[in-house]
C-alpha positions in Angstrom: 79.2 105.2 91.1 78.8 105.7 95.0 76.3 108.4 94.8 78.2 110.5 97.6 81.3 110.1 96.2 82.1 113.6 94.7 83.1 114.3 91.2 86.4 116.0 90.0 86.3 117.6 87.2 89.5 119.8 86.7 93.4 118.6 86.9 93.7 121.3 89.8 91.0 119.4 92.1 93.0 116.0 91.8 96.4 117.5 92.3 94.6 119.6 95.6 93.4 116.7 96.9 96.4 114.0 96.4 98.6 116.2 98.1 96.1 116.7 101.1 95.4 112.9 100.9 98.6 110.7 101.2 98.4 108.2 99.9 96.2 108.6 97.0 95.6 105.5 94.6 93.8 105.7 91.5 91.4 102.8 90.1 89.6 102.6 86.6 86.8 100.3 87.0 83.0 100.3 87.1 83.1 102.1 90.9 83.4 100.8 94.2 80.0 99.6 94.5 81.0 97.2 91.3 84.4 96.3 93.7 82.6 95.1 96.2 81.3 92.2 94.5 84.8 91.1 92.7 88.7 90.8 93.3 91.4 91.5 90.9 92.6 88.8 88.7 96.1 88.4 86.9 94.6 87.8 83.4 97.8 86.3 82.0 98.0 83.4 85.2 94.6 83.9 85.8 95.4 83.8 89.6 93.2 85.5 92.1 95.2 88.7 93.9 94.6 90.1 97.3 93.3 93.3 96.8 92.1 95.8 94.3 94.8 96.6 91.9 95.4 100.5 91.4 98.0 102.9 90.9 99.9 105.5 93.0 99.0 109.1 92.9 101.1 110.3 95.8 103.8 110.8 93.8 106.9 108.9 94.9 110.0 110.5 97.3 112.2 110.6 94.2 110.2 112.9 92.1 111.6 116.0 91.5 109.0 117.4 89.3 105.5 119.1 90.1 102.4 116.9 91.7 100.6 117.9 88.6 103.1 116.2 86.1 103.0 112.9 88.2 99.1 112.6 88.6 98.6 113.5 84.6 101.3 110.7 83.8 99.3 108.8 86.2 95.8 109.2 84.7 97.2 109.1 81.0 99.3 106.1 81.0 96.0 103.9 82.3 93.4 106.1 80.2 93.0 103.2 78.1 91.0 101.2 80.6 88.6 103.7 80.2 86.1 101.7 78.3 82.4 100.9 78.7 81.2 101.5 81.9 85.0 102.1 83.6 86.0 105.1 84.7 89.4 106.8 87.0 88.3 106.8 90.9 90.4 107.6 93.6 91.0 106.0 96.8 92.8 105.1 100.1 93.6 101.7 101.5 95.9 99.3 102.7 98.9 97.4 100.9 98.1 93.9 100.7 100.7 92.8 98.4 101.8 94.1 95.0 100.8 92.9 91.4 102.2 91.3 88.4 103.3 94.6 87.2 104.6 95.9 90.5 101.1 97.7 90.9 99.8 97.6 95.0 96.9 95.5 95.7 94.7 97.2 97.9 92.5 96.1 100.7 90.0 98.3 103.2 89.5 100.7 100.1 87.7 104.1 101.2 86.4 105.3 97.8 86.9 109.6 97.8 86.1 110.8 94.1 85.6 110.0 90.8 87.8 111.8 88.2 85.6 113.3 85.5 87.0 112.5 81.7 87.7 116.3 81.1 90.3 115.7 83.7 91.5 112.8 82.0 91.5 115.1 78.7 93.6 117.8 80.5 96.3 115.2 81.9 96.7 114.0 78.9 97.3 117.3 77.1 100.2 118.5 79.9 101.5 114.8 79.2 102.2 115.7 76.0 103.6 119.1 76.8 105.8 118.0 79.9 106.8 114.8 79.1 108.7 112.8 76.2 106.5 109.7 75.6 108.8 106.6 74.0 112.2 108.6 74.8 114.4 105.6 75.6 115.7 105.7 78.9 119.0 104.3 79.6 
């Protein structure tokens, strides 16, 4: 982790600072010092993409709902990367192009905070309360 990159440890904090910082992209990967060294690859094609892939936390022009139930769908729909030494980051940067599953590839990445996993814990719980996860939606 970039040692003066600050830490965010409660659901509040992230949702404070994605709507002061638009737009707000959210990466779960060893850190930005780890990024520097690599680029994103599809792992189906195996092709080499032009940027970091991450996902939106500026919620889109369409959502009607609070910041708060945007970021926690956010952080809980790509919790699952969350393993070893990967954890959620935040971060600003440049649209390159977009991934294989519609994702934006970043490029001059400013790394802002890392997202501590009680946050993580407490997006998941409002997911749970605010959304309805597998509801079919035609």
């Amino acid at each position: 982790m970039t040692p003066t990159m600050p830490r965010l440890e409660s659901l509040s904090e992230v949702v404070d600072l994605v709507q002061l910082l638009a737009p707000l992209y959210v990466r779960f990967s060893a850190g930005p010092e780890a990024d520097r060294a690599v680029v994103s690859r599809d792992h189906e094609s195996g092709c080499l993409m032009p940027g970091l892939s991450a996902n939106p936390m500026t919620p889109e022009p369409w959502w009607d709902r609070p910041v708060e139930h945007w970021v926690s769908r956010q952080l809980n729909q790509y919790a699952h990367l969350m393993v070893g030494d990967r954890f959620p980051w935040l971060l600003t940067g440049e649209i390159s192009a977009r991934g294989p599953d519609c994702e934006p590839l970043l490029v001059s990445i400013t790394p802002v905070a890392s997202i501590g996993t009680s946050v993580v814990d407490q997006a998941a719980s409002l997911y749970t309360q605010v959304f309805a996860p597998g509801a079919d939606g035609t």
